[in-house]
C-alpha positions in Angstrom: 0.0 0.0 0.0 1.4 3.7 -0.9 0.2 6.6 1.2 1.0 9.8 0.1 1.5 13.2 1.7 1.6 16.5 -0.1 1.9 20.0 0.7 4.1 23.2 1.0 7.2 24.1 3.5 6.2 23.8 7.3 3.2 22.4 7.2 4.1 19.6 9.0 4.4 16.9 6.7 7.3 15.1 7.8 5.9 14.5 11.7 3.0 13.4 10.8 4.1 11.1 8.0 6.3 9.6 10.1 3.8 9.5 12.9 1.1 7.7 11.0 3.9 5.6 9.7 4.7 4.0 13.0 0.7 3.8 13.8 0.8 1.6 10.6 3.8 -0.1 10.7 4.7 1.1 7.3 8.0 2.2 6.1 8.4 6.2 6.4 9.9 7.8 3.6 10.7 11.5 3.9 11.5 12.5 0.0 12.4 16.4 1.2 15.2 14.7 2.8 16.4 13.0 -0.1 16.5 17.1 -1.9 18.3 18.5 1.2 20.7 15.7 1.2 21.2 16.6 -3.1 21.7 20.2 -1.4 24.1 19.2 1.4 26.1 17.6 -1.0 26.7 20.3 -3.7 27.3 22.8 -1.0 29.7 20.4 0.9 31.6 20.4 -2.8 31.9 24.1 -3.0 29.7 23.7 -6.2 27.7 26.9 -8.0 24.0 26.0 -7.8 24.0 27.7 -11.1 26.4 24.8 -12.3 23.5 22.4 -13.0 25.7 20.1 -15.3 28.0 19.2 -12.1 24.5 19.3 -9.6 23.3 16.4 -12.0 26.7 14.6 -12.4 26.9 14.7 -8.6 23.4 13.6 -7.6 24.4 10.3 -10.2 26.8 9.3 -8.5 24.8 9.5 -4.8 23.4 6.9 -2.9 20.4 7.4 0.0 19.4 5.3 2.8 16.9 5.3 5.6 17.9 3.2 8.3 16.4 3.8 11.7 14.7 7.1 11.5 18.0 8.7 9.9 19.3 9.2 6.1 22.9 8.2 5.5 24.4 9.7 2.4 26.9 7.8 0.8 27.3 6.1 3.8 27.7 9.0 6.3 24.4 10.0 8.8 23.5 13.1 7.8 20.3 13.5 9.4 21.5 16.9 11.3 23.8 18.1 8.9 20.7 18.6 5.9 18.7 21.2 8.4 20.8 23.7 8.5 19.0 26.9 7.3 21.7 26.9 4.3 20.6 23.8 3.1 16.8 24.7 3.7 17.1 28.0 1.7 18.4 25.9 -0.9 16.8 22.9 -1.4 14.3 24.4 -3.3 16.7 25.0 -6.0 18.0 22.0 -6.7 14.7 20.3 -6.2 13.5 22.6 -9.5 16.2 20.9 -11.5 14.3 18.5 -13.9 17.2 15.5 -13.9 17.6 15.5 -10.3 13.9 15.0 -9.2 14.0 11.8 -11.8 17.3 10.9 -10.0 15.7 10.9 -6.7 11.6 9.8 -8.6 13.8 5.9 -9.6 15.0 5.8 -5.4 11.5 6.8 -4.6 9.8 4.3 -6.8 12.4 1.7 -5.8 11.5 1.7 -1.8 7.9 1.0 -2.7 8.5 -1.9 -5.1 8.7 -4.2 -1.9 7.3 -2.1 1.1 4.1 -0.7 2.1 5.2 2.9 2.6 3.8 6.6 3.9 5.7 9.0 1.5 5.8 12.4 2.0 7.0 15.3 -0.4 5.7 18.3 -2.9 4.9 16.1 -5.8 4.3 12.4 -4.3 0.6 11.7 -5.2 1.1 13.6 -8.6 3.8 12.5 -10.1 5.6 10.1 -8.1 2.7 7.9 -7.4 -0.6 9.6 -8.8 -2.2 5.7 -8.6 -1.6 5.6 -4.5 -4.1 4.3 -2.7 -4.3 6.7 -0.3 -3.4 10.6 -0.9 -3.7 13.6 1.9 -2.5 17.7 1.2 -1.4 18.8 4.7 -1.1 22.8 4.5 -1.6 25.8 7.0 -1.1 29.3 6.7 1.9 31.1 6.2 1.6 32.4 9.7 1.1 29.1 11.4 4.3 27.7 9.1 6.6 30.5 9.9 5.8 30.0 13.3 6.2 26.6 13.5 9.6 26.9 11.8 10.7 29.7 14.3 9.8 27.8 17.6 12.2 25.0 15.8 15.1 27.3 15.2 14.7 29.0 18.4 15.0 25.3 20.4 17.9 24.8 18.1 19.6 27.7 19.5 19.4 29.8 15.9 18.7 33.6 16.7 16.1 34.4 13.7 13.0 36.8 13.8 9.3 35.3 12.7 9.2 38.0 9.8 12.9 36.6 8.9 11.3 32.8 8.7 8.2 34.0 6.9 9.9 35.5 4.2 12.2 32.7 3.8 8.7 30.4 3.5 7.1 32.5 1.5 10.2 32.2 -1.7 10.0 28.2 -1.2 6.0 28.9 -1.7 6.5 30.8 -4.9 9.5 28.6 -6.4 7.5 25.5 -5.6 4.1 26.9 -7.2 5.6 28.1 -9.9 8.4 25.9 -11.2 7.5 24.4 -14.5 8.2 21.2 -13.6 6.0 19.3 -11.3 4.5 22.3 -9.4 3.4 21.9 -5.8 -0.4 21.5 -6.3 -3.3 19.4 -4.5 -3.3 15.7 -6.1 -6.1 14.8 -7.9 -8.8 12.8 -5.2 -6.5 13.8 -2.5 -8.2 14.3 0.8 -6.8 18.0 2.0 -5.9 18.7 5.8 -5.5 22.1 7.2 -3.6 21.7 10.1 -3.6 25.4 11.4 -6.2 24.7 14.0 -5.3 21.2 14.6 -2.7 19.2 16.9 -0.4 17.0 15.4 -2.6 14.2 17.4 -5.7 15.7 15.7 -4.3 15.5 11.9 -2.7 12.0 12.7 -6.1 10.5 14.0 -8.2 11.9 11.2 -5.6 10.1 8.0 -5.5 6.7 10.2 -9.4 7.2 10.6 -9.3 7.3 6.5 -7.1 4.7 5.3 -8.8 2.4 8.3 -12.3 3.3 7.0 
């Protein structure tokens, strides 16, 4: 079974993927991971991110793993080291790279041949896997995002205003609406979730109570 998980920067996504993942007992499979490790690596390699020939030749040669709750990158954990707020403010630009996202599409596809997975991402349930079973948009306002993101930073010990953070939400918003290629947009017979007013418990309870029913 595929369960799918859509929707823009902060709203949640990846906590409550992986939350009704365990309630399941399905594999978890955070694909905006898979984008920030791509970013890690090309900053890590001093590389322009205007340099898409040596982005593509570099996300080839890469290899991602989930093991445990954390993503190894050829070979080395770098679960912490792809949420850094460099990486973050990037990610969106490799992601808009048309032979990266079918790089990272072949992993994707590959972890559901043999699983039953909850995948989450900006273009999982239509393009990835637009024949899932099950498909959810999670989104909130930009408000409830940025703040979201700033209580996370500010636990973190990053000093950051909420305006700061909006902004910064606000250009992933408009580069993943707007990118020619797969566009963030609301899958077709996806059941949408806004989370604004909810608890993570709340949005959690109502997808188990779906796929269940």
């Amino acid at each position: 079974m595929i369960i799918t998980i859509d929707g823009p920067a902060g709203a949640g996504k990846s906590t409550i993927a992986k939350l009704v993942a365990r309630k399941l007992q399905f594999t978890y499979i955070d694909t905006g991971a898979m984008y920030r490790a791509i970013t890690y690596k090309v900053l890590k390699n001093n590389c322009s991110l205007t340099d898409k020939e040596r982005i593509i030749e570099l996300a080839k040669g890469t290899k991602i793993e989930f093991k445990e709750g954390k993503i190894f990158l050829d070979g080395e954990d770098v679960s912490q080291n792809i949420r850094t707020r460099e990486v973050t403010n990037n990610t969106s630009v490799i992601a808009a790279i048309p032979e990266v996202r079918e790089i990272l599409r072949n992993i994707q596809r590959e972890y559901a041949r043999d699983n039953n997975i909850v995948m989450e991402g900006r273009d999982i349930g239509t393009v990835v896997f637009p024949e899932a079973q099950h498909k959810f948009y999670l989104d909130a306002s930009l408000t409830e995002r940025a703040k979201r993101r700033f209580l996370e930073l500010k636990n973190k010990g990053v000093k950051t205003t909420l305006d700061e953070i909006a902004a910064e939400i606000s250009e992933r918003d408009n580069i993943d609406l707007n990118r020619g290629l797969c566009p963030l947009k609301v899958p077709e017979g996806a059941t949408v979730i806004d989370s604004t007013n909810k608890t993570i418990e709340e949005v959690v309870e109502l997808i188990v109570k779906k796929i269940k029913k």
